[in-house]
C-alpha positions as CSV (number, residue, x, y, z in Angstrom):
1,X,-28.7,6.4,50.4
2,X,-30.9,6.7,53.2
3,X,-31.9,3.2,53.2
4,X,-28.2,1.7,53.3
5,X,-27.5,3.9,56.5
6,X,-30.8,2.5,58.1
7,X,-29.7,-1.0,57.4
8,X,-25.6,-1.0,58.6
9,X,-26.9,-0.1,61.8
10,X,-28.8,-3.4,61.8
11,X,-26.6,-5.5,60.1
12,X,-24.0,-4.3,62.9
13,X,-26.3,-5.3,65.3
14,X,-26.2,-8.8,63.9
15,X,-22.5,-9.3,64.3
16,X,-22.0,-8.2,67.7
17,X,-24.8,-10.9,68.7
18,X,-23.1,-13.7,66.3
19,X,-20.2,-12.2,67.5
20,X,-21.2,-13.3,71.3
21,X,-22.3,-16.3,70.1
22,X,-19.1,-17.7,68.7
23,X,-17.6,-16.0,71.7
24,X,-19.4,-18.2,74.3
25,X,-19.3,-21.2,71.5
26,X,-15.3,-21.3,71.7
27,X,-15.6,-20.7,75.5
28,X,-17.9,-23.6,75.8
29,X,-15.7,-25.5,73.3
30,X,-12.5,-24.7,75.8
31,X,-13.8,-25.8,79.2
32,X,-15.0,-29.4,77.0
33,X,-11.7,-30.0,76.0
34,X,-10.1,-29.1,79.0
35,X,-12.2,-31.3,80.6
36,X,-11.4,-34.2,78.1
37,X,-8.2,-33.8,78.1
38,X,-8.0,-34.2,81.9
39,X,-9.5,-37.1,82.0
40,X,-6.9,-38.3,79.7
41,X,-4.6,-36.8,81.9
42,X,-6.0,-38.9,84.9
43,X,-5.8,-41.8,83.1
44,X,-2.1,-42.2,82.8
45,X,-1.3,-41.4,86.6
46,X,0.2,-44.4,88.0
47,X,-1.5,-44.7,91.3
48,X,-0.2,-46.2,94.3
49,X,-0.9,-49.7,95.8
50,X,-2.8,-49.5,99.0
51,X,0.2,-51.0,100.9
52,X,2.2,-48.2,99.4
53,X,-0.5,-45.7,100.7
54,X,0.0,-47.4,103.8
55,X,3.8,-47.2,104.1
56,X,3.2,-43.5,103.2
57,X,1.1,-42.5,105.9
58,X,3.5,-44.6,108.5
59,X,6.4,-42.7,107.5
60,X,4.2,-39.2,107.8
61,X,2.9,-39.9,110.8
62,X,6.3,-41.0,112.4
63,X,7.9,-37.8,111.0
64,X,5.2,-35.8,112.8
65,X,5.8,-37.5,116.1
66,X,9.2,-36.7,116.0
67,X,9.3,-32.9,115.5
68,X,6.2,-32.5,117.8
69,X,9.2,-34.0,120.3
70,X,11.5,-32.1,119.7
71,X,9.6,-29.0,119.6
72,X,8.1,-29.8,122.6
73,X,11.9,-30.9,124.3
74,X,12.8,-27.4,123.2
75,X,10.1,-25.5,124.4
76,X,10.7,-27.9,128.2
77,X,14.5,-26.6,127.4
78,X,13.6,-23.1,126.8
79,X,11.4,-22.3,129.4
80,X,13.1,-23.6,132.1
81,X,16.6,-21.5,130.7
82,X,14.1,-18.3,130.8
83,X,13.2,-19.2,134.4
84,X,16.4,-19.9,135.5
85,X,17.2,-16.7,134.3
86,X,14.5,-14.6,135.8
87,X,15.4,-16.2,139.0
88,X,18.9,-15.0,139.5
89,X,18.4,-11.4,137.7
């Protein structure tokens, strides 16, 4: 009986190592097909045309340029109301 009580411990032993195996085998098994299927993923993006890219970046850039005015006409607006202000009180 003694013998069978010296060797569970052992054979426990064993499972919790192939146990961390399989562990890190399914881990490594789920970051590869993550990876594959991403590049499937990629693969079926239509990407744009580099005039479209173009166009794009117009329409950005004029979009910017006109709320950097008319923040900036505010603030102009603003701060002279708050002087105006200050000088008669």
């Amino acid at each position: 009986m003694s013998k069978n009580a010296e060797k569970k411990p052992a054979s426990a032993a064993n499972t919790k190592a192939d146990k961390k195996k399989q562990d890190s085998k399914k881990a490594a098994n789920k970051v590869s097909r993550y990876f594959k299927e991403l590049r499937g993923e990629t693969k079926k993006v239509v990407w744009p045309g580099k005039k479209q890219i173009i166009n794009n970046t117009l329409v950005v850039l004029a979009a910017v340029v006109l709320v950097a005015v008319f923040i900036g006409g505010l603030d102009i607006l603003l701060s002279l109301l708050v002087k105006l202000i200050l000088k008669t009180a």
